[in-house]
C-alpha positions as CSV (number, residue, x, y, z in Angstrom):
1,X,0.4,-18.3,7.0
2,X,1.0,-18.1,10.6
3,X,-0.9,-20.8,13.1
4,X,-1.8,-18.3,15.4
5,X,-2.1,-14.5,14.8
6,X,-0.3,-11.9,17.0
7,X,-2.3,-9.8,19.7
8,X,-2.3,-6.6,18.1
9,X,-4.1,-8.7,15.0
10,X,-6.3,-10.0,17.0
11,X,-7.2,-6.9,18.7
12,X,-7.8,-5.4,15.3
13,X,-9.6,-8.5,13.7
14,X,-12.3,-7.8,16.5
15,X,-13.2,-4.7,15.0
16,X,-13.0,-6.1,11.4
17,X,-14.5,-9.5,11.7
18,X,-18.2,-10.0,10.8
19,X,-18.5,-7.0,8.8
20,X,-18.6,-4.5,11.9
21,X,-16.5,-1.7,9.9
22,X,-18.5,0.0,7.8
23,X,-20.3,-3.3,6.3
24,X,-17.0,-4.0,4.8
25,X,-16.4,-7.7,4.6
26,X,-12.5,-8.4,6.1
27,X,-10.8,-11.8,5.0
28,X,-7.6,-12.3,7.6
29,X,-4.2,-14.4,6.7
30,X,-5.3,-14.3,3.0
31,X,-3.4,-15.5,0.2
32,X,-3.7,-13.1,-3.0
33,X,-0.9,-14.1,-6.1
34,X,2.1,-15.1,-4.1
35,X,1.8,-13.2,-1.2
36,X,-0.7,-13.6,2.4
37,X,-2.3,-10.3,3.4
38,X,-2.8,-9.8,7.0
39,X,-6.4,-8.3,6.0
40,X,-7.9,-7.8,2.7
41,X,-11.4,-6.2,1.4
42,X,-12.1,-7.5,-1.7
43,X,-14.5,-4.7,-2.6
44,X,-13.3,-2.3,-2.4
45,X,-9.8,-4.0,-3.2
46,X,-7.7,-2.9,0.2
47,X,-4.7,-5.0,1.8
48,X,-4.2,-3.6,6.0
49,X,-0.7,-5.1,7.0
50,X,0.4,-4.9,10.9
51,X,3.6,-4.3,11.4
52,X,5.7,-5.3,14.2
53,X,9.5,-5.1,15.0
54,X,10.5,-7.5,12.3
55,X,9.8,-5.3,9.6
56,X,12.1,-2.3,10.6
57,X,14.6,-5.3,8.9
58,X,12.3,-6.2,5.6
59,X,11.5,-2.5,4.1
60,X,12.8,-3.8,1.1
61,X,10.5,-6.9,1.0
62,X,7.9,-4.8,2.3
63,X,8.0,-2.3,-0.5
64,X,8.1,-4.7,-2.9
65,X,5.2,-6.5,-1.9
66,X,3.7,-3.1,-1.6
67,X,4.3,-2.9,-5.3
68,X,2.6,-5.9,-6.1
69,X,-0.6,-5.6,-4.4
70,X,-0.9,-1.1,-6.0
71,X,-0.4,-2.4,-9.9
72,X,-2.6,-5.7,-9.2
73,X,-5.4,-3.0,-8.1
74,X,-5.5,-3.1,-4.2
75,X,-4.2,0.0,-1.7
76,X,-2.2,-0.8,1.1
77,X,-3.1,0.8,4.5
78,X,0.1,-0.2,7.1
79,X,-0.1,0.7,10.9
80,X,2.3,-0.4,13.5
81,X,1.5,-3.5,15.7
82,X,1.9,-1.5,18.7
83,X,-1.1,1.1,17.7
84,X,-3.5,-1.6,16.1
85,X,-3.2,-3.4,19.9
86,X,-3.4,0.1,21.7
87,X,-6.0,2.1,19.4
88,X,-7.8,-0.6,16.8
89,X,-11.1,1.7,16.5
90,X,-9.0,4.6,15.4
91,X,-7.1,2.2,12.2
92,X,-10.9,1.2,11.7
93,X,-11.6,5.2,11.3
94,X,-8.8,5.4,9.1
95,X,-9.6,1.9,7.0
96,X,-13.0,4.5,6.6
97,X,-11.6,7.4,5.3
98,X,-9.5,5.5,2.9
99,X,-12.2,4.2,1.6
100,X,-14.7,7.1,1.4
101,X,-17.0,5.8,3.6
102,X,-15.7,7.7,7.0
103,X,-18.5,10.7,6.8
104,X,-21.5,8.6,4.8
105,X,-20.8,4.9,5.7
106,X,-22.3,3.5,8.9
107,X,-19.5,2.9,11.9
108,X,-21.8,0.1,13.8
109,X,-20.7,-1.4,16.9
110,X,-17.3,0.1,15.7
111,X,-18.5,3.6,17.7
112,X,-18.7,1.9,20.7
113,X,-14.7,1.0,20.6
114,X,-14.0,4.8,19.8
């Protein structure tokens, strides 16, 4: 786990923390088996990774965590570091729609970021 998280997670922690997308409760720098998720949902089971530079080198790695997380029952949503700093309300929309609640699910103070 990293001491300090990186802008464009912390720009897209502020529209995750404290249940402010779509009631979904957010956990950030998580461990889960041998691995630490950027953000996870326990219910309904979803890992969000941001990506920066570094892992244009570690597709391989990535992938195979990737792996992991789908057969131990989570979905993996992964956005560029540069669009989670620039546009987090619109990876909050998506988080949503992956998770069915996009069109019935309440967007709270999220709507105010779109």
């Amino acid at each position: 786990m990293r001491a300090a998280p990186k802008w464009s997670e912390q720009r897209l922690w502020q529209v995750l923390r404290g249940h402010r997308c779509g009631g979904l409760k957010f956990r950030r720098q998580a461990p889960i088996g041998p691995y630490v998720a950027d953000f996870v949902c326990f219910h309904p089971r979803l890992v969000v990774e941001v990506d920066g530079g570094i892992h244009r080198l570690c597709e391989e790695r990535d992938a195979a965590r990737d792996a992991w997380f789908v057969r131990n029952g989570f979905r993996v949503l992964r956005f560029k570091a540069e669009h989670c700093a620039a546009a987090p309300g619109t990876i909050a929309v998506a988080i949503l729609e992956t998770v069915g609640l996009h069109e019935t699910g309440p967007l709270g103070p999220l709507r105010d970021q779109l």
